[in-house]
C-alpha positions in Angstrom: 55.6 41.7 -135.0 54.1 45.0 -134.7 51.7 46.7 -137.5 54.6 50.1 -137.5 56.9 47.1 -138.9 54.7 46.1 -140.8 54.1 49.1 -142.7 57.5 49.6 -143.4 58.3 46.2 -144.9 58.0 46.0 -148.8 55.6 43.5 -149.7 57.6 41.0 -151.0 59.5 40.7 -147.7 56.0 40.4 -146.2 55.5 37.1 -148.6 58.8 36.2 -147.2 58.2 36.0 -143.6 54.4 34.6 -144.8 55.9 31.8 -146.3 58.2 30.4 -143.6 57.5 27.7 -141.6 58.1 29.6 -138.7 54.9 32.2 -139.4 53.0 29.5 -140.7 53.3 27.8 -136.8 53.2 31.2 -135.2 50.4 33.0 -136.7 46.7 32.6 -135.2 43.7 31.3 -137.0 40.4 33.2 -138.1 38.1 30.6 -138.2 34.0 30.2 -137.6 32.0 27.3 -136.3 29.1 25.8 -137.6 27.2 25.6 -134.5 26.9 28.7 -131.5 29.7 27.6 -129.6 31.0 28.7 -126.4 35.0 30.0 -125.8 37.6 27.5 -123.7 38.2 30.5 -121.3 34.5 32.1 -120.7 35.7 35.3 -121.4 35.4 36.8 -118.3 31.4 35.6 -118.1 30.9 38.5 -120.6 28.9 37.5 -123.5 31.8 37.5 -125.5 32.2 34.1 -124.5 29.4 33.1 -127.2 30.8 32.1 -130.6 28.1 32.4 -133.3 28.1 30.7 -137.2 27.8 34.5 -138.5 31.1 35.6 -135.9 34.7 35.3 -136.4 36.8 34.0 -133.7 40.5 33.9 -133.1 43.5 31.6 -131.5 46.6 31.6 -130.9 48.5 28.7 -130.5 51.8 30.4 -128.6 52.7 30.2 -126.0 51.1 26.5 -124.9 48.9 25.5 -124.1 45.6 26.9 -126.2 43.7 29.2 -123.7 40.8 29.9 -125.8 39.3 30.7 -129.1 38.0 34.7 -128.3 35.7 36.1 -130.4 37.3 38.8 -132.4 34.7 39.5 -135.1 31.6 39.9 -133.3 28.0 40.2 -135.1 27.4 43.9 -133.9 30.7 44.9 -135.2 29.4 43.7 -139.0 26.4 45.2 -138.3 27.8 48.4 -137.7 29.8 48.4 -140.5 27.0 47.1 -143.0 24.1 49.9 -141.1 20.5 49.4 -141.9 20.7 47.1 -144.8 18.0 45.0 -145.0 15.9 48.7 -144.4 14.4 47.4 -141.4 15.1 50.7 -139.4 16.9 48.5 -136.7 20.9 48.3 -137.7 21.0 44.5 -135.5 19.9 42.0 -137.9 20.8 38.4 -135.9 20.7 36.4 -139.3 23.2 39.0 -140.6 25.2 36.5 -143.1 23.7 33.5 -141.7 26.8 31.9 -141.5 30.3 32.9 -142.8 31.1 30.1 -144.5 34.9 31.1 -146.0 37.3 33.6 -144.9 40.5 34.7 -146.7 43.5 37.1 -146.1 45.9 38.4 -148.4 48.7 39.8 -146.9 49.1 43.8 -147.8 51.6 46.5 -147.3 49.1 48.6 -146.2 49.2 47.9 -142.7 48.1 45.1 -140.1 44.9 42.8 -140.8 41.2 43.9 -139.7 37.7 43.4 -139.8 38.1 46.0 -142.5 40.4 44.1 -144.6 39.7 40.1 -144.0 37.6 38.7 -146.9 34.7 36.5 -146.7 32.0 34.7 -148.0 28.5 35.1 -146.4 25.5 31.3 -146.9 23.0 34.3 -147.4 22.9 37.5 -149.1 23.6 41.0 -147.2 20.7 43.3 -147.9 21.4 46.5 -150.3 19.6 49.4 -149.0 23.7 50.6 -147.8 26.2 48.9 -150.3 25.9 49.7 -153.7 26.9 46.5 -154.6 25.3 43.1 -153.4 26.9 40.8 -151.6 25.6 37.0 -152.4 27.1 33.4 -151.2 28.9 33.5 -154.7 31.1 36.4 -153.7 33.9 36.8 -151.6 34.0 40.5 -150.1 34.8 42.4 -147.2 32.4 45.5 -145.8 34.3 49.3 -145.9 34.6 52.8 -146.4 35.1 54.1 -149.6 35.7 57.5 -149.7 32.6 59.0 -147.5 30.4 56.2 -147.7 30.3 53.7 -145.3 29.2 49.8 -145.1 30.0 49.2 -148.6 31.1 46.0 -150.7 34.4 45.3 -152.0 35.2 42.0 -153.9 38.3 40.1 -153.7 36.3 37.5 -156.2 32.8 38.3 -157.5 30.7 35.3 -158.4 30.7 35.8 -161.5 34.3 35.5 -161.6 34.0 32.3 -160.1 31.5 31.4 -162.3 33.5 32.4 -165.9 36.2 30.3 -164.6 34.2 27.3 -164.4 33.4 27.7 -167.7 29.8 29.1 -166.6 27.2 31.3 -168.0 27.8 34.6 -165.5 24.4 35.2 -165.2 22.0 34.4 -162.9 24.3 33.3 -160.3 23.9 29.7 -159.0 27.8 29.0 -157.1 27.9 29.5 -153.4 31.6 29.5 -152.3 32.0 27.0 -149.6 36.0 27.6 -148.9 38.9 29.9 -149.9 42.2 30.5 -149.7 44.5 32.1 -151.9 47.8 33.2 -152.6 48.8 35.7 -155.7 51.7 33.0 -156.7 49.9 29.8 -156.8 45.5 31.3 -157.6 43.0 31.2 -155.8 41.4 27.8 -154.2 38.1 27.1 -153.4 35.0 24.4 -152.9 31.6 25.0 -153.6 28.3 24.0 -152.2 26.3 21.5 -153.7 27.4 19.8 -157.5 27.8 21.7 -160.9 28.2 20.6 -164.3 31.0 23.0 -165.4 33.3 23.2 -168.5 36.6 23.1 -166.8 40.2 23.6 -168.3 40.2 20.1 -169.0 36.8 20.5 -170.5 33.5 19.2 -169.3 33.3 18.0 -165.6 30.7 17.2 -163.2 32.1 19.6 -159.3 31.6 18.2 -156.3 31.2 19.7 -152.8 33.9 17.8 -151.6 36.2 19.0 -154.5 39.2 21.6 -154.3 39.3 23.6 -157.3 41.8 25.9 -158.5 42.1 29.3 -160.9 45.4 29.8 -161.4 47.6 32.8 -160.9 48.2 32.8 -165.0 44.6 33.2 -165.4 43.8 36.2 -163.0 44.0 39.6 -163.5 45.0 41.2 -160.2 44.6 44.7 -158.3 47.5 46.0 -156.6 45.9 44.4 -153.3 46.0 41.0 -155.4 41.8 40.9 -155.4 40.3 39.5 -158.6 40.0 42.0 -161.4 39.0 39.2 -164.1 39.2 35.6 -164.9 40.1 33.7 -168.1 37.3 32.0 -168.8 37.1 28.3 -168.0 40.3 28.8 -166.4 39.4 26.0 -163.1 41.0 22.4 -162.7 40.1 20.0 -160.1 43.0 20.1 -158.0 41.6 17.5 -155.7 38.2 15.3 -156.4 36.1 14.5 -153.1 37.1 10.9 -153.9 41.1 12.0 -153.6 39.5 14.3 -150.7 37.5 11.2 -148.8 41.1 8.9 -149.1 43.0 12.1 -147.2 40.4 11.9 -144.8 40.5 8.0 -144.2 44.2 8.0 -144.4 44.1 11.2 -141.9 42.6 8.9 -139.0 41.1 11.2 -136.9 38.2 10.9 -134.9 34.8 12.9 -134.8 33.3 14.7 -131.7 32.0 11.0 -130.4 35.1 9.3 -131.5 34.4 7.8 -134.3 37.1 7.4 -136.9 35.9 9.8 -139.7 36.6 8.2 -143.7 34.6 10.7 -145.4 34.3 14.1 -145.7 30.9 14.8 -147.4 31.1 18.3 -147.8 34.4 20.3 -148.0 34.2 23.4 -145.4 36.8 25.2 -144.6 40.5 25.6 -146.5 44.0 27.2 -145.7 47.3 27.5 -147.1 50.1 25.8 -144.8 53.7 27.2 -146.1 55.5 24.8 -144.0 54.3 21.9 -145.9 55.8 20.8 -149.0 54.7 22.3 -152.7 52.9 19.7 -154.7 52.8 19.4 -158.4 49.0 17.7 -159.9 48.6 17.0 -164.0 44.6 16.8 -163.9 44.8 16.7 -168.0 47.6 16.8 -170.6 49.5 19.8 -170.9 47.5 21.4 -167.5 50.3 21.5 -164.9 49.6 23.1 -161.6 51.8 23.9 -158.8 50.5 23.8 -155.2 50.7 24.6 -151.6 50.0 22.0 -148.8 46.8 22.8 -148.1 44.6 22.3 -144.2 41.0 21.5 -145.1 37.9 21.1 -142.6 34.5 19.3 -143.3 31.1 18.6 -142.8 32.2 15.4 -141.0 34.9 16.6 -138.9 32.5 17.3 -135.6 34.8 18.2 -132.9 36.5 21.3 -134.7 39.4 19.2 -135.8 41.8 20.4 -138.9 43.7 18.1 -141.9 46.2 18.3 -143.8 46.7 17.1 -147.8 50.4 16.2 -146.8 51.5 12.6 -146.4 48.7 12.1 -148.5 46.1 13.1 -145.6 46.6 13.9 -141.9 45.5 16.1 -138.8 47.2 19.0 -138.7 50.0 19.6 -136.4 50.0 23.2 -135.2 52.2 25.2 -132.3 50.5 22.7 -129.2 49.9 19.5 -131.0 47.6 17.8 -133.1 44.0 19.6 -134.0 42.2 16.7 -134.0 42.5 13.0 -131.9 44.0 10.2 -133.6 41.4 7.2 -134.2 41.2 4.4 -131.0 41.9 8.0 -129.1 38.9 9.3 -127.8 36.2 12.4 -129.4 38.3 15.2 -130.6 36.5 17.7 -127.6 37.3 21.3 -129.7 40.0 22.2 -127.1 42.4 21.7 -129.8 41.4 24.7 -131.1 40.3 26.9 -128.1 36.5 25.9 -127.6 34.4 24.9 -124.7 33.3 21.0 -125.2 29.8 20.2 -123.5 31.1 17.3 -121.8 34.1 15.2 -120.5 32.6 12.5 -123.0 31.6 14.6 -125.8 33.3 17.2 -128.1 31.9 20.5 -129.5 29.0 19.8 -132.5 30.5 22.4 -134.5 33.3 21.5 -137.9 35.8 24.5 -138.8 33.1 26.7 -141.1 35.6 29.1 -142.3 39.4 29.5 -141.3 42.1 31.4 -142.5 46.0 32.3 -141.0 46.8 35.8 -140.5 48.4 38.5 -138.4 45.9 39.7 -135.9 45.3 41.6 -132.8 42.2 41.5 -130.2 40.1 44.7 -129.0 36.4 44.0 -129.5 33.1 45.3 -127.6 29.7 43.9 -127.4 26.4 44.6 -126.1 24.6 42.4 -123.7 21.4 43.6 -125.5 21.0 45.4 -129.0 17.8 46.7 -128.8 16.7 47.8 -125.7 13.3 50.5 -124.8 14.0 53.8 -123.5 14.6 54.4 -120.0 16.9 51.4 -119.8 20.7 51.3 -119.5 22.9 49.6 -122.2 25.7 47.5 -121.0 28.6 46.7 -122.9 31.0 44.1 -122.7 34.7 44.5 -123.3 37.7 42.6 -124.1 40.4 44.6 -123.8 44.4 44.5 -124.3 45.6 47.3 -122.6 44.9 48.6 -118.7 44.5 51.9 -120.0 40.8 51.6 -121.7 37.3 53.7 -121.8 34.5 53.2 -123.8 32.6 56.0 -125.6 29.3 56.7 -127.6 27.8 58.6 -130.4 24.9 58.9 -131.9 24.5 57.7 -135.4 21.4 58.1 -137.8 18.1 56.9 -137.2 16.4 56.5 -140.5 15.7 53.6 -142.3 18.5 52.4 -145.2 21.0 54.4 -142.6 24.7 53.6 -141.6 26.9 55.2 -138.7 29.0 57.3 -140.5 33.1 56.7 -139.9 36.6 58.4 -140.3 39.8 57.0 -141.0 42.1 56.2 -137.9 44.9 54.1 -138.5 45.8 52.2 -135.5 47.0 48.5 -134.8 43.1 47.2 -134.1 40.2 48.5 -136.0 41.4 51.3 -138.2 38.1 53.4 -138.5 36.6 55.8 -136.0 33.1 55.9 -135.4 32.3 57.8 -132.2 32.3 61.3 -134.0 31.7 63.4 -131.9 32.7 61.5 -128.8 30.6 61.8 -125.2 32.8 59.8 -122.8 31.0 57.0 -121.1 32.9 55.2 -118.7 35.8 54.9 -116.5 39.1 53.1 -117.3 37.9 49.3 -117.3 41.5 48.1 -117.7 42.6 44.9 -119.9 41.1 42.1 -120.3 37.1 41.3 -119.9 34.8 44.1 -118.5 31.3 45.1 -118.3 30.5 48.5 -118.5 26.9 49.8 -117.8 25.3 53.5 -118.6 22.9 55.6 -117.1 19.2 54.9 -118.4 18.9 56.1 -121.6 15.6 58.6 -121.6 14.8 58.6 -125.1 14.5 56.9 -128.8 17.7 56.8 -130.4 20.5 54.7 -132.1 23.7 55.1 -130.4 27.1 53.6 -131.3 29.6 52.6 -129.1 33.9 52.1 -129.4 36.4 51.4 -126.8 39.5 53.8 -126.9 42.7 52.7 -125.2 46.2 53.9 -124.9 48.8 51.1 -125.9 51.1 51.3 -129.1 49.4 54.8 -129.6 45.5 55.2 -129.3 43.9 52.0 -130.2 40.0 51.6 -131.0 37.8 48.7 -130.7 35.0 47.1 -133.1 32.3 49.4 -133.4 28.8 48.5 -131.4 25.6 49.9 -132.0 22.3 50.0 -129.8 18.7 50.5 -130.5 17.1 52.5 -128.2 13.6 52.2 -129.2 
């Protein structure tokens, strides 16, 4: 489905379609590893083959089989859009994040998803010398443009919302959000890292990292966009306790990247809704009735990449090409299942699902072989293109510490900013798919950033790049 129908669909038919079981089998995942791993297809031998911890990737699952996981939120592309944050005078900061550990995506009538408009939930803090507002492991956010400022935070759920609703003091933060997924009729559900003593609706309870709590949609106050606006306080249940968690696992009987049958799941990593599995009803106290969604979980143990399911009381996921994960007596679960590169015929990929999430989603991204290069040296660009008809183009952007490359809107079916104001053509038409572009030497100190611009449903852009010429 195209963004143009998108748009024109009234939100409610857009929760419609969301919650078929046809979308739910259809649509790709979001999802990050744990470990740097590397893509099923190679991407061309571009370095966009490289999946990093703080890096979103994509894949599709139609048609069959899986061809790869590509990257489709590369580093550079949040470090454009965050600038100089950490005030280091150098916008690439490798550690950027860390590692996402949760992504989320509420379906708007605005327009298609984006880097702009996925949520998610960073293991360490992004510096403030850009955003007026921190983002911590507590929060849940996205980086954008608000108004004429640039790499700024917006919250779908603050940590202190999280914390109020665990019946927490909201100050100093101490929750780091682990998983998310949400939906504006059933709440918002979520793990945590590491164990809290909370007071819960059902009053005082010790939280696991291997629990799935829930707020409730009753106990949120939302924006139009359905982010969190406020909490009733201790508001959270325990919709599933690691113990109910570690019997889905064992009853699941999947195997880990060596293939060993996995019966625990230690910490909880990654969560998603699955609308084409049945609604659930739990009673964790008297009088505290909760309605849920099947929901797909990942965890610490599940080495290998592979995804389960809470229905049938725990099982591996079945999704468009088959099973993500390999049934016990069956061999390692190798990471094919969900587009990644195992590093052996014996062995699967070391990484679990860190962060996942099922949305709409298109791929256009650029990356530089090197970030930071010294003057007199080309800069060479990798792309990944969808349409033949594709050039990449530069700008220069500020060079002063606590700096961000300034954007404009441009509403388009891939990234909907524009950064290469005012634009100095760079290359020839590269086509689709992978290419490597490569400039002239640069001859002097500068910070340049880079889109790709090509002509498909209209004129299309790609993530933002930027390059330290130093």
């Amino acid at each position: 489905m195209h963004s143009f129908t998108l748009r024109l669909l009234p939100a409610a038919t857009l929760w419609a379609f969301a919650a078929s079981p046809l979308a739910a089998q259809g649509l790709p995942f979001l999802f990050t590893t744990s470990q740097t791993e590397q893509t099923m297809s190679g991407s061309g031998g571009t370095v966009l083959q490289t999946l990093r911890p703080n890096e979103v990737a994509r894949v599709e699952f139609t048609p069959c089989p899986v061809v790869s996981a590509e990257k489709w939120g590369p580093r550079t592309c949040y470090q454009t859009m965050a600038g100089d944050e950490d005030w280091s005078n150098v916008y690439f900061n490798p550690t950027l994040f860390a590692r996402i550990d949760a992504l989320v995506d509420i379906i708007s009538p605005v327009g298609l998803p984006n880097q702009r408009t996925v949520y998610w939930s960073p293991s360490a803090p992004m510096g403030n010398a850009v955003s007026a507002l921190p983002f911590r492991p507590g929060d849940t956010a996205r980086v954008i443009r608000n108004g004429t400022f640039d790499g700024q935070v917006e919250y779908f759920l603050r940590a202190e919302h999280v914390q109020q609703a665990l019946g927490l003091p909201i100050s100093p933060i101490v929750v780091d959000v682990d998983a998310i997924a949400a939906d504006p009729g059933y709440g918002v559900f979520l793990s945590l890292d590491g164990t809290h003593v909370c007071n819960l609706a059902c009053g005082p309870q010790i939280v696991q990292d291997g629990d799935v709590l829930v707020i409730p949609a009753s106990a949120i106050t939302p924006s139009w966009d359905f982010r969190v606006l406020g909490v009733t306080p201790n508001s959270a249940s325990v919709l599933y306790t690691e113990a109910q968690i570690d019997a889905m696992v064992l009853n699941a009987q999947v195997t880990d990247r060596n293939g060993v049958c996995v019966n625990t799941i230690l910490d909880l990593e990654a969560l998603d809704i699955d609308y084409s599995g049945p609604v659930v009803t739990a009673v964790p106290c008297a009088g505290n009735i909760i309605t849920a969604p099947t929901l797909i979980f990942s965890g610490e143990t599940l080495t290998g990449c592979s995804l389960l399911s809470t229905d049938l009381g725990g099982s591996i996921l079945n999704r468009g090409c088959g099973q993500i994960g390999r049934s016990c007596g069956g061999g390692p679960t190798f990471g094919f299942e969900m587009g990644l590169q195992p590093p052996s015929t014996t062995q699967g990929v070391a990484s679990h699902v860190n962060a996942l999430t099922t949305t709409w989603s298109h791929l256009f991204v650029i990356e530089p072989k090197q970030h930071v290069i010294p003057a007199f040296t080309p800069v060479v660009i990798d792309v990944n293109s969808p349409s033949p008809f594709t050039w990449v183009v530069v700008s220069f952007a500020p060079w002063f510490p606590g700096s961000v490359a300034p954007s404009t809107s441009f509403p388009n079916q891939y990234f909907p900013d524009l950064y290469i104001t005012p634009p100095v053509l760079w290359s020839t038409n590269t086509g689709a798919g992978f290419t490597t572009i490569t400039s002239p030497a640069i001859p002097w100190s500068c910070r340049l950033v880079w889109q790709a611009v090509s002509l498909g449903s209209g004129i299309d852009l790609s993530t933002p790049a930027t390059v330290d010429v130093q």
